[in-house]
C-alpha positions in Angstrom: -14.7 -38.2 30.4 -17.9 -35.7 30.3 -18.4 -33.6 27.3 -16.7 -33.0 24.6 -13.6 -30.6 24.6 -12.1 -29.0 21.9 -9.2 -26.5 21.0 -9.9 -24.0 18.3 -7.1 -22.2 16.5 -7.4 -19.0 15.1 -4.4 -17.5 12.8 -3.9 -14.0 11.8 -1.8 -12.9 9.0 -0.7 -9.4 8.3 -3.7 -7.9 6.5 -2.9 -5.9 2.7 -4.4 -3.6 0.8 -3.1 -3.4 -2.5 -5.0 0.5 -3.6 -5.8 2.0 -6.7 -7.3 5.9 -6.3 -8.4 7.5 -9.8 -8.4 11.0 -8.9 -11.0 13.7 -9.5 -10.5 14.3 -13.6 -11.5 18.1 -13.9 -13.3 20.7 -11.9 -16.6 20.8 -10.5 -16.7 17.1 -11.4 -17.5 14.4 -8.4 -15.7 11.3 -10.8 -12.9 9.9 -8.5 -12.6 6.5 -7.1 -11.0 4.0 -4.8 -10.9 0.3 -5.0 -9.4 -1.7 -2.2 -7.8 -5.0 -2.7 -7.3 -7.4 0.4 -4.9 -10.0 1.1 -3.9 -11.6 3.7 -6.1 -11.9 7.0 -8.8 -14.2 7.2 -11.1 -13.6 4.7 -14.2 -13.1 4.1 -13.8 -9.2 4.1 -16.4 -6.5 5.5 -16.1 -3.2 4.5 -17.5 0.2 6.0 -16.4 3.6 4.9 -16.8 6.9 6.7 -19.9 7.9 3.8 -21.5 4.4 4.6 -20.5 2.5 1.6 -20.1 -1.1 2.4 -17.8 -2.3 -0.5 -14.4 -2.5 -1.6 -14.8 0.5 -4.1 -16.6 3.4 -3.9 -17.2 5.9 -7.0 -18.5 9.3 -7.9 -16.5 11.2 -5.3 -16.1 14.2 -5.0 -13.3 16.1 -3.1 -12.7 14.7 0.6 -11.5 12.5 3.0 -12.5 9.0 2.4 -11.7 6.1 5.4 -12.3 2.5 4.4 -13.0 0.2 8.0 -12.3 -3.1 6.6 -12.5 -5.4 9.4 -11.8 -9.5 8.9 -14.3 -11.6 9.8 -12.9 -14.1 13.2 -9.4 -12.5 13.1 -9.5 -9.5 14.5 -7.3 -8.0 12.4 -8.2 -4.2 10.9 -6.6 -2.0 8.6 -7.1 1.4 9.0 -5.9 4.2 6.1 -7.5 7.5 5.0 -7.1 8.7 1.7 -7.8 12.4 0.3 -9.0 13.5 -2.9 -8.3 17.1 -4.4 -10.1 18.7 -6.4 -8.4 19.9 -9.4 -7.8 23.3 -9.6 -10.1 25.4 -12.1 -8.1 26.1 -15.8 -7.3 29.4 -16.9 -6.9 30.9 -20.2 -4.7 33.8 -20.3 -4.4 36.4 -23.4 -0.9 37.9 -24.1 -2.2 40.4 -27.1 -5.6 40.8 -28.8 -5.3 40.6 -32.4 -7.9 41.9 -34.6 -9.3 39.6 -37.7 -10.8 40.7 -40.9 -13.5 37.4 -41.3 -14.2 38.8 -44.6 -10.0 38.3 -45.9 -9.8 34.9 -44.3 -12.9 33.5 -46.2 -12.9 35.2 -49.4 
Protein backbone atom coordinates (compact mmCIF):
# COMPACT_ATOMS: atom_id res chain seq x y z
CA UNK A 1 0.00 0.00 0.00
CA UNK A 2 1.40 3.74 -0.90
CA UNK A 3 0.51 6.52 1.35
CA UNK A 4 -1.46 6.85 3.91
CA UNK A 5 -5.39 7.20 3.48
CA UNK A 6 -7.69 8.40 5.77
CA UNK A 7 -11.65 9.13 6.12
CA UNK A 8 -12.51 12.30 7.86
CA UNK A 9 -15.98 12.72 9.37
CA UNK A 10 -17.54 15.85 9.75
CA UNK A 11 -21.04 16.12 11.78
CA UNK A 12 -23.47 18.99 11.78
CA UNK A 13 -26.03 19.47 14.28
CA UNK A 14 -28.86 21.93 13.99
CA UNK A 15 -27.34 25.25 15.09
CA UNK A 16 -29.37 27.50 18.20
CA UNK A 17 -29.44 30.67 19.22
CA UNK A 18 -30.93 31.07 22.40
CA UNK A 19 -31.51 35.49 22.19
CA UNK A 20 -31.84 38.05 24.60
CA UNK A 21 -32.69 41.82 22.95
CA UNK A 22 -32.85 44.70 25.79
CA UNK A 23 -34.64 47.27 23.87
CA UNK A 24 -33.93 50.91 23.45
CA UNK A 25 -35.00 52.35 27.23
CA UNK A 26 -36.20 56.03 26.35
CA UNK A 27 -35.89 58.44 23.52
CA UNK A 28 -33.04 59.81 21.85
CA UNK A 29 -31.04 57.23 23.81
CA UNK A 30 -28.73 54.60 21.68
CA UNK A 31 -28.77 51.92 25.00
CA UNK A 32 -30.23 48.66 23.41
CA UNK A 33 -28.54 45.32 23.09
CA UNK A 34 -28.44 41.87 21.75
CA UNK A 35 -26.57 38.91 23.01
CA UNK A 36 -26.49 35.66 21.07
CA UNK A 37 -26.14 32.44 22.66
CA UNK A 38 -25.04 29.27 20.38
CA UNK A 39 -25.66 25.77 20.73
CA UNK A 40 -25.42 23.15 18.79
CA UNK A 41 -23.08 23.20 15.54
CA UNK A 42 -19.61 22.72 15.76
CA UNK A 43 -18.16 25.19 17.80
CA UNK A 44 -15.92 27.36 17.94
CA UNK A 45 -18.29 30.25 16.85
CA UNK A 46 -17.40 33.37 14.48
CA UNK A 47 -19.55 36.16 14.54
CA UNK A 48 -20.04 39.12 12.04
CA UNK A 49 -22.78 41.57 12.18
CA UNK A 50 -24.15 43.92 9.49
CA UNK A 51 -22.24 47.18 11.71
CA UNK A 52 -18.95 45.03 11.75
CA UNK A 53 -19.04 43.81 15.24
CA UNK A 54 -17.38 40.53 15.54
CA UNK A 55 -18.95 39.17 18.90
CA UNK A 56 -21.82 37.52 20.31
CA UNK A 57 -23.22 40.86 21.80
CA UNK A 58 -23.32 44.11 20.61
CA UNK A 59 -24.32 47.27 22.77
CA UNK A 60 -25.11 50.95 22.51
CA UNK A 61 -27.65 50.64 19.68
CA UNK A 62 -29.47 52.74 18.62
CA UNK A 63 -32.74 52.20 16.42
CA UNK A 64 -32.20 49.71 13.42
CA UNK A 65 -31.82 46.61 11.87
CA UNK A 66 -29.13 44.56 13.37
CA UNK A 67 -28.09 40.89 11.38
CA UNK A 68 -25.72 38.68 13.33
CA UNK A 69 -23.65 36.13 10.53
CA UNK A 70 -22.61 33.58 12.78
CA UNK A 71 -20.91 31.03 10.80
CA UNK A 72 -19.46 27.56 12.51
CA UNK A 73 -16.11 26.99 12.03
CA UNK A 74 -15.67 23.24 9.69
CA UNK A 75 -19.52 22.70 9.63
CA UNK A 76 -20.91 24.66 7.37
CA UNK A 77 -23.71 25.37 9.13
CA UNK A 78 -25.13 29.32 9.40
CA UNK A 79 -27.81 30.89 11.12
CA UNK A 80 -29.18 33.69 9.68
CA UNK A 81 -31.90 36.18 11.72
CA UNK A 82 -32.43 39.94 11.72
CA UNK A 83 -33.62 41.68 14.52
CA UNK A 84 -35.17 45.35 14.77
CA UNK A 85 -34.92 47.81 17.37
CA UNK A 86 -37.55 50.77 17.81
CA UNK A 87 -37.03 53.54 19.11
CA UNK A 88 -39.39 54.46 21.78
CA UNK A 89 -41.79 56.95 21.05
CA UNK A 90 -41.17 60.56 22.69
CA UNK A 91 -43.51 61.09 26.19
CA UNK A 92 -45.99 63.61 26.33
CA UNK A 93 -47.41 65.63 29.04
CA UNK A 94 -50.79 66.74 28.48
CA UNK A 95 -52.72 69.55 30.79
CA UNK A 96 -56.55 69.10 31.24
CA UNK A 97 -56.97 72.70 33.25
CA UNK A 98 -54.47 75.23 34.56
CA UNK A 99 -54.93 75.96 38.02
CA UNK A 100 -53.60 79.02 39.49
CA UNK A 101 -51.46 78.81 43.06
CA UNK A 102 -51.09 81.47 45.62
CA UNK A 103 -47.08 80.36 46.68
CA UNK A 104 -47.51 82.84 49.44
CA UNK A 105 -50.88 80.55 51.15
CA UNK A 106 -49.11 77.27 50.61
CA UNK A 107 -45.88 78.41 52.55
CA UNK A 108 -47.03 80.62 55.18
Amino acid sequence: MHGDCRLHYYTTTQLYADTVITPIVCYGLNNGSIALTDTGGTPPYAYLWNTGDQSNMINNLAPGTFIPLPSVILSCAALQKRFVLQQTPPYQIVLDSVATINWAKVFS
